[in-house]
C-alpha positions as a Markdown table, in Angstrom:
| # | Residue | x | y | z |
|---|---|---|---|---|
| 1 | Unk | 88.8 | 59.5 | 58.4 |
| 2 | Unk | 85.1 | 59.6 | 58.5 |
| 3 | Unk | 83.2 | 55.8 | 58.7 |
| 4 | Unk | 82.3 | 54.8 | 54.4 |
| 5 | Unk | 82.0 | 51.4 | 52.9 |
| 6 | Unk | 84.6 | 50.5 | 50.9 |
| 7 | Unk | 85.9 | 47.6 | 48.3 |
| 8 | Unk | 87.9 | 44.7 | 49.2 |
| 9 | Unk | 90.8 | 44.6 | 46.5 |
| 10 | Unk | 90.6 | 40.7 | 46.5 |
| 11 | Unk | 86.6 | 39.7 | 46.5 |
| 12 | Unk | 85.0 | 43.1 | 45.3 |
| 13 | Unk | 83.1 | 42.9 | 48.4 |
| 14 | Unk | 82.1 | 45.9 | 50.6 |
| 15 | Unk | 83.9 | 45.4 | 53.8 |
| 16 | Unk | 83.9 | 47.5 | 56.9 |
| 17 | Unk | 85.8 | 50.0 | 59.0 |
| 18 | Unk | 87.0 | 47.5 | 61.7 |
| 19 | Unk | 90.8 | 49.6 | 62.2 |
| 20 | Unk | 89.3 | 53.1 | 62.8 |
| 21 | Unk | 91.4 | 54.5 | 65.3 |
| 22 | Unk | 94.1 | 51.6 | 65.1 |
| 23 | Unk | 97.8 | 51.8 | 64.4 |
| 24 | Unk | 99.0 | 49.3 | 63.0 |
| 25 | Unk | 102.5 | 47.9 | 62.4 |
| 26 | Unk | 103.4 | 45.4 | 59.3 |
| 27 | Unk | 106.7 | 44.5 | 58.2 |
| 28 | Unk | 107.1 | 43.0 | 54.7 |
| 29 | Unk | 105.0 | 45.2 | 53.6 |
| 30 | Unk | 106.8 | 45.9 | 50.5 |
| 31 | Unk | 105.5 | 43.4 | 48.5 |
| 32 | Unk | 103.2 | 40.1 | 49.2 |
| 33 | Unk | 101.1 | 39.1 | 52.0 |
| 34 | Unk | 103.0 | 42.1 | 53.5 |
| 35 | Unk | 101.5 | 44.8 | 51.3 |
| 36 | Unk | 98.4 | 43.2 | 51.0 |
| 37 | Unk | 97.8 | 43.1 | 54.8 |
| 38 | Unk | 98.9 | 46.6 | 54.4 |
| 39 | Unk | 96.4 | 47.5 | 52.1 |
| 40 | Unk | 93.7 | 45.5 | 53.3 |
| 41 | Unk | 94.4 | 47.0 | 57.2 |
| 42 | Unk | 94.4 | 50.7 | 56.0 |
| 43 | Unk | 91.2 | 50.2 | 53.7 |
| 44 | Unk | 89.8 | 49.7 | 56.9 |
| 45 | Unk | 91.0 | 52.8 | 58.8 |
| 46 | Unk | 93.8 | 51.7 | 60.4 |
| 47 | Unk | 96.7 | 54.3 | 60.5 |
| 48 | Unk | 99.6 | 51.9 | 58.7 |
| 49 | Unk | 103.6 | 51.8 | 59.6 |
| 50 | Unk | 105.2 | 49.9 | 56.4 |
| 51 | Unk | 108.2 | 48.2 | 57.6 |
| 52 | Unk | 110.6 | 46.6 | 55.1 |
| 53 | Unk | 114.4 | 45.8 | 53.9 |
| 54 | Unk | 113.1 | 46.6 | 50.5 |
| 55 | Unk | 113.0 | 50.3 | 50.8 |
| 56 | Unk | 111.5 | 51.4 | 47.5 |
| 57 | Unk | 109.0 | 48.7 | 47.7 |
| 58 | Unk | 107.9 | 49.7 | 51.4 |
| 59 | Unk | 107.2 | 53.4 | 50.0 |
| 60 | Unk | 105.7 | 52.4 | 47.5 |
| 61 | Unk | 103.3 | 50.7 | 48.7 |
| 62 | Unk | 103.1 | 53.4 | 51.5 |
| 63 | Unk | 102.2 | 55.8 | 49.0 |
| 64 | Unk | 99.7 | 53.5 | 47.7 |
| 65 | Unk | 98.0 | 53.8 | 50.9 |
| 66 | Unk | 97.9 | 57.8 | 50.9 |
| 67 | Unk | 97.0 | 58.0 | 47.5 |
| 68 | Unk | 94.2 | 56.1 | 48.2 |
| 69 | Unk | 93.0 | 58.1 | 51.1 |
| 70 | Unk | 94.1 | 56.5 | 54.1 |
| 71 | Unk | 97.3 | 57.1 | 56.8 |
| 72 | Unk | 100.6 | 55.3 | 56.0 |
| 73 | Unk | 104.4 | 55.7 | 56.6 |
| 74 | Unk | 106.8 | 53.5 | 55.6 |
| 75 | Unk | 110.4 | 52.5 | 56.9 |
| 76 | Unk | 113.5 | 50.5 | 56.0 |
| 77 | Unk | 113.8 | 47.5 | 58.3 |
| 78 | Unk | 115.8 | 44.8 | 59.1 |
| 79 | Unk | 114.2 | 42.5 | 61.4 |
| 80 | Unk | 117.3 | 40.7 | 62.5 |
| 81 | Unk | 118.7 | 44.2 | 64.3 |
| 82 | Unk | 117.5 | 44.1 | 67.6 |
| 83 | Unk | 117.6 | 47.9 | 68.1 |
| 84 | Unk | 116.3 | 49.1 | 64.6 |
| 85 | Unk | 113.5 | 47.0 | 66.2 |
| 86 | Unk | 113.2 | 49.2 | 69.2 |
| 87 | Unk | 113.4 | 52.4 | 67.6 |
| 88 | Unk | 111.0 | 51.4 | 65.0 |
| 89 | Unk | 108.6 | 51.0 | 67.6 |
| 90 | Unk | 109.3 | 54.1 | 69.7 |
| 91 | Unk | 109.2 | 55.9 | 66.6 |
| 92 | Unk | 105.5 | 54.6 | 65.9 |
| 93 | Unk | 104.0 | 55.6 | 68.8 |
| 94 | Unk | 106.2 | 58.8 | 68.8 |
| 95 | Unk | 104.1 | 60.0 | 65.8 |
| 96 | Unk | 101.0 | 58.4 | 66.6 |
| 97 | Unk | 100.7 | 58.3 | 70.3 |
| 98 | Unk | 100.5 | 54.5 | 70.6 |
| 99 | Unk | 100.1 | 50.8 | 68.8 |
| 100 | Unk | 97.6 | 48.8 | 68.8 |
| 101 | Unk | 98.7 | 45.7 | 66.1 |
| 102 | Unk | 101.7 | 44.4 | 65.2 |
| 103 | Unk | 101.7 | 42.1 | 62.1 |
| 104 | Unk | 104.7 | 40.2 | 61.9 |
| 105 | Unk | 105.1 | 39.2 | 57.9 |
| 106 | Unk | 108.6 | 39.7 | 56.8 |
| 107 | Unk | 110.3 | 36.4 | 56.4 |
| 108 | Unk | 112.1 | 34.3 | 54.0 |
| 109 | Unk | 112.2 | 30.8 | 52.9 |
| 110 | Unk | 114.1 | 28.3 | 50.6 |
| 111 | Unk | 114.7 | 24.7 | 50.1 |
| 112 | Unk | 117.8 | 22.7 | 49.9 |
| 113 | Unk | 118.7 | 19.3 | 50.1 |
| 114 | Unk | 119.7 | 18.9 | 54.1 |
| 115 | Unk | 123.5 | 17.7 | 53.2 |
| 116 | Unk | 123.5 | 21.0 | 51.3 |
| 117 | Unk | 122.1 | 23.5 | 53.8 |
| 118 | Unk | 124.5 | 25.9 | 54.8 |
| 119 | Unk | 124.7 | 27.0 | 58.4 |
| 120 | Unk | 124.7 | 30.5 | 57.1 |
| 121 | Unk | 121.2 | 29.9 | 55.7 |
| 122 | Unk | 119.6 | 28.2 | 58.3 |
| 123 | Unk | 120.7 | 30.4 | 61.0 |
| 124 | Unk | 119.3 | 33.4 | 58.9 |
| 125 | Unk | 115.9 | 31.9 | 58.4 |
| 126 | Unk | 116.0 | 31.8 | 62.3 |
| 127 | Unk | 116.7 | 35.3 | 62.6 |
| 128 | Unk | 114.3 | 36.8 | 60.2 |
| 129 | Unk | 110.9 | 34.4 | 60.5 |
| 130 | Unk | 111.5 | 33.8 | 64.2 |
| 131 | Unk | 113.9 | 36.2 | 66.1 |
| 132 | Unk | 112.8 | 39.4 | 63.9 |
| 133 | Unk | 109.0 | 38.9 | 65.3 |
| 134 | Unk | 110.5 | 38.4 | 68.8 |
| 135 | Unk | 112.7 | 41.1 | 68.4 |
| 136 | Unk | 109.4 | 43.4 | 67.5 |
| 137 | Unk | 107.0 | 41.8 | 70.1 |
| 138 | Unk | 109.7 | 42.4 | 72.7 |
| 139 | Unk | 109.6 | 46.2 | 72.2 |
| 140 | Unk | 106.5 | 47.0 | 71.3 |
| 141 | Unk | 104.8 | 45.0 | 74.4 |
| 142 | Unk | 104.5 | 47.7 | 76.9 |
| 143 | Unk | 102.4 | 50.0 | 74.2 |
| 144 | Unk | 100.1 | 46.5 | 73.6 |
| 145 | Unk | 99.5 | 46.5 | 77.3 |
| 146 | Unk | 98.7 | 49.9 | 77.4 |
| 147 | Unk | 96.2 | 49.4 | 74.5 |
| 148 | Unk | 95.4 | 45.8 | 74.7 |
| 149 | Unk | 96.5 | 45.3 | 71.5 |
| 150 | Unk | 97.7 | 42.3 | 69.5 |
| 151 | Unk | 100.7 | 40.4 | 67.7 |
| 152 | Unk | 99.2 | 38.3 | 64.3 |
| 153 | Unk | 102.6 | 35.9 | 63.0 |
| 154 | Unk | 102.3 | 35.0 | 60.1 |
| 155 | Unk | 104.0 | 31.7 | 60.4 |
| 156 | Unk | 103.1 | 28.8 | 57.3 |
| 157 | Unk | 102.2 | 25.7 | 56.7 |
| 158 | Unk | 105.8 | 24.6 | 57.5 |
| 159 | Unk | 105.4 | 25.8 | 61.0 |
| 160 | Unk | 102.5 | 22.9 | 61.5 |
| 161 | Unk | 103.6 | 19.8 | 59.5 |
| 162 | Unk | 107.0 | 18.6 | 58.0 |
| 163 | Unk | 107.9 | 19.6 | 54.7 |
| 164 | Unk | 111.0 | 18.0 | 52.6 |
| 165 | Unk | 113.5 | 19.7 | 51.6 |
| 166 | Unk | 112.5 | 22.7 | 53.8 |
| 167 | Unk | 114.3 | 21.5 | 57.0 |
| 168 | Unk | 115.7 | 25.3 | 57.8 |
| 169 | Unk | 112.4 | 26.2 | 57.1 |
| 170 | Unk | 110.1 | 24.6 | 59.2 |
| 171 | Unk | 112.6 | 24.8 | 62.0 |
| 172 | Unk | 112.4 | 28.6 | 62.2 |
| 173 | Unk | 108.1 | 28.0 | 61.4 |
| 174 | Unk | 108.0 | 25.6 | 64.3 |
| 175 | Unk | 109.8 | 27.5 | 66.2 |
| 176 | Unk | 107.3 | 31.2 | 65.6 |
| 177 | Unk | 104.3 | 29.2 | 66.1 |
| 178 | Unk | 105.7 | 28.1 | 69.3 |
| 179 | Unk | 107.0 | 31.6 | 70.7 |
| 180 | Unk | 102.9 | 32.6 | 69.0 |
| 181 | Unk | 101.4 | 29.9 | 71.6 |
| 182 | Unk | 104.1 | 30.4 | 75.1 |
| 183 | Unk | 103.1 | 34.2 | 74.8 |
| 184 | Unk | 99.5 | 33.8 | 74.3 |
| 185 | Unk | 99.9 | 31.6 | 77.6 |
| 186 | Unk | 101.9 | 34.3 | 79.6 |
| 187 | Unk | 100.0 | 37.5 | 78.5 |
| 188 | Unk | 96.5 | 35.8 | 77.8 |
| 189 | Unk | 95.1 | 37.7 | 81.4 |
| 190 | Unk | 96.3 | 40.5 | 80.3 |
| 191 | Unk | 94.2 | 41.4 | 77.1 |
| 192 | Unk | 96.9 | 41.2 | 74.6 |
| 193 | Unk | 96.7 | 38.7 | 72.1 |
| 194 | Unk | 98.6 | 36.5 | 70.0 |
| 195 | Unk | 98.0 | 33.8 | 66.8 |
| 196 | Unk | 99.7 | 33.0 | 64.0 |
| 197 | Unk | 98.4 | 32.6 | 60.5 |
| 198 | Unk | 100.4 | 29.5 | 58.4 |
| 199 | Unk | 99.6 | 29.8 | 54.7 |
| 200 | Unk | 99.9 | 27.1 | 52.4 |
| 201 | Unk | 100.6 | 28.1 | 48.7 |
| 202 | Unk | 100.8 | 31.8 | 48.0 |
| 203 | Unk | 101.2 | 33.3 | 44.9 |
| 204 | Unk | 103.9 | 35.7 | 45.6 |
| 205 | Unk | 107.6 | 36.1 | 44.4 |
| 206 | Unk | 108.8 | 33.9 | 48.1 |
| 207 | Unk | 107.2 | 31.1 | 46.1 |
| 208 | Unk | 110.6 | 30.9 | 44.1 |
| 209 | Unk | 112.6 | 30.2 | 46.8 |
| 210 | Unk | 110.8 | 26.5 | 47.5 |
| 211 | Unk | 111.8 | 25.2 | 43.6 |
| 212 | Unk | 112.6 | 21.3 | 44.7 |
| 213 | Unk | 116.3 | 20.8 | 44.5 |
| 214 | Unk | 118.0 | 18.9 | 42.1 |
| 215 | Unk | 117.7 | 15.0 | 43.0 |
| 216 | Unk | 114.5 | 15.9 | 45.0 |
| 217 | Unk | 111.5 | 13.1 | 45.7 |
| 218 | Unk | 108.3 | 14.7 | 43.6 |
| 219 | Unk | 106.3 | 12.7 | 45.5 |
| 220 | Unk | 107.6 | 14.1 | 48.8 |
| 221 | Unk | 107.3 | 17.5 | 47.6 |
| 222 | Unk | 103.6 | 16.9 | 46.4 |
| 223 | Unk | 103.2 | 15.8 | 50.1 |
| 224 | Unk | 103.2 | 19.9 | 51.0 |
| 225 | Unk | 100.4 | 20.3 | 48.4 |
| 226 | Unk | 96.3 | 19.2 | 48.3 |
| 227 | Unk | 95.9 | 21.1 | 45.1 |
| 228 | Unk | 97.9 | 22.8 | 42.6 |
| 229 | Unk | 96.0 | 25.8 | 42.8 |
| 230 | Unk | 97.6 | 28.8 | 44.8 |
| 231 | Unk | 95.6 | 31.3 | 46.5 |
| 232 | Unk | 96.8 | 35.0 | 46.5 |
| 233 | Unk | 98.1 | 37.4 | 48.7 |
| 234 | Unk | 94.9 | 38.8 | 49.6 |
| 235 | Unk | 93.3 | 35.7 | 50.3 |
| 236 | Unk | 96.1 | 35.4 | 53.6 |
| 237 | Unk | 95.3 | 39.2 | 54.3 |
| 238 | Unk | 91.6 | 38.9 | 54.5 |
| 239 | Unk | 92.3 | 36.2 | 57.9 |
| 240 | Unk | 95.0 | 38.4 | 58.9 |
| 241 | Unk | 92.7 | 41.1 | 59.2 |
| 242 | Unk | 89.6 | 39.4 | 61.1 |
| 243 | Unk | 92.5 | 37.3 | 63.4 |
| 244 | Unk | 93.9 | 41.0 | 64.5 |
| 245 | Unk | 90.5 | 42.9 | 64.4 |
| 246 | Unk | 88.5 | 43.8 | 67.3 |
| 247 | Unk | 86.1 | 40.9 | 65.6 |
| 248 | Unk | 88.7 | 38.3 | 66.5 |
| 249 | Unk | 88.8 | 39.5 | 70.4 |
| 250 | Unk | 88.6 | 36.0 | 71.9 |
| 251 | Unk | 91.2 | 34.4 | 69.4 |
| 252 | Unk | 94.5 | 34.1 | 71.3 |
| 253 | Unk | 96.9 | 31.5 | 71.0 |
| 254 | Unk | 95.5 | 30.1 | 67.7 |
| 255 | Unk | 97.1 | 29.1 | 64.7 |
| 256 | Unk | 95.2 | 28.6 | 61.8 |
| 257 | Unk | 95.4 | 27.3 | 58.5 |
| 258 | Unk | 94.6 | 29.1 | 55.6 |
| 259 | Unk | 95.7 | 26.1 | 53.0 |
| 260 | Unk | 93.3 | 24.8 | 50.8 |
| 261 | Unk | 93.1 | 21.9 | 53.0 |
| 262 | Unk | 96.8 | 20.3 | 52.7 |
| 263 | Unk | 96.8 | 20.4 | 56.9 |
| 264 | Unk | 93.9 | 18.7 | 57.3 |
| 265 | Unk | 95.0 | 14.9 | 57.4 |
């Protein structure tokens, strides 16, 4: 696609062309910070592979992508299957000769009452916000060598401060800003990159799952929270973009806040 100014979707402003020549892989890109990272990555030239277990919400917002000009394909999948994970990747740079960025920004979320957790739900929070991105990373590091690419997590508030009622939650947050950090240590000589992004309040439909529980403290909950205001999607995709940009080339093992200030202190 030849070099033209174009629109950000969130700010009206003109932003540039920084993924010409980059593909790009984002899961969750059906719908939320997903599909706006989507959209704001592809905007900017970047070839796009939707991943997502929503399938008619990944083409869709595949098809988005095409009709607006740009390079997309999208795919069913689930982040927790090891091997979908693997062919996903060799697929990508099947059809488009290598990978440059991997955005990992399926997850899930919810908030119980810790007597009430169920194992079932904790273990799966595990297995999609912290095991899925490993699962990913795993396979598609030999094409980031190659390319000296980069992994962006999108990770949350959770992952850098307690939150009540979200026990399952910030374990598995904790625990993908940690893997973020131990691999920016191992592969930081080696050109590729990784950071994680931890949003505080987003506006998207995830934002259901974190209604307090019944008999919940408000003024814990309120703890999680500067303001009342929420930012939206595109707000979150506009740092994911820089962070994973050639802009952001000496960010690697950072983890940063986008949060109206609630991490601050």
């Amino acid at each position: 696609m030849p070099t033209r100014n174009i629109t950000d979707p969130f700010t009206n402003d003109t932003i540039g062309r920084r993924y010409v020549d980059k593909v790009v892989l984002v899961t969750g890109a059906a719908s939320g910070i997903g599909k706006a990272t989507a959209l704001r990555i592809a905007a900017e030239g970047a070839t796009v592979w939707c991943a997502d277990v929503n399938t008619d919400g990944v083409v869709a917002t595949a098809a988005e992508i095409v009709g607006a000009g740009g390079t997309a394909r999208a795919s069913t999948l689930d982040v927790t299957d090891h091997a979908a994970c693997a062919a996903l990747v060799a697929e990508v740079v099947d059809a488009f000769g290598g990978l440059d960025v991997v955005c990992n920004i399926a997850g899930i979320g919810g908030s119980a009452l810790t007597p009430d957790e169920s194992p079932a739900r904790f273990h799966a929070m595990f297995a999609v916000n912290a095991a899925g991105p490993f699962n990913l990373i795993q396979a598609a590091l030999p094409h980031l060598l190659e390319r000296q690419g980069n992994v962006l997590n999108l990770a949350s508030t959770a992952g850098i401060i307690g939150q009540a009622y979200c026990a399952a939650y910030c374990a598995s947050k904790h625990a993908l800003v940690g893997l973020t950090k131990a691999l920016a240590i191992e592969y930081g000589r080696t050109g590729v990159r990784f950071n994680a992004v931890c949003p505080g309040g987003v506006n998207t439909g995830l934002i259901g799952s974190f209604i307090p529980p019944e008999g919940a403290s408000m003024s814990l909950v309120a703890r999680s929270f500067l303001t009342r205001d929420m930012q939206e999607p595109e707000s979150v995709a506009a740092l994911v973009a820089h962070v994973a940009s050639d802009e952001g080339y000496y960010m690697n093992g950072a983890v940063l806040a986008v949060d109206g200030g609630t991490t601050t202190g």
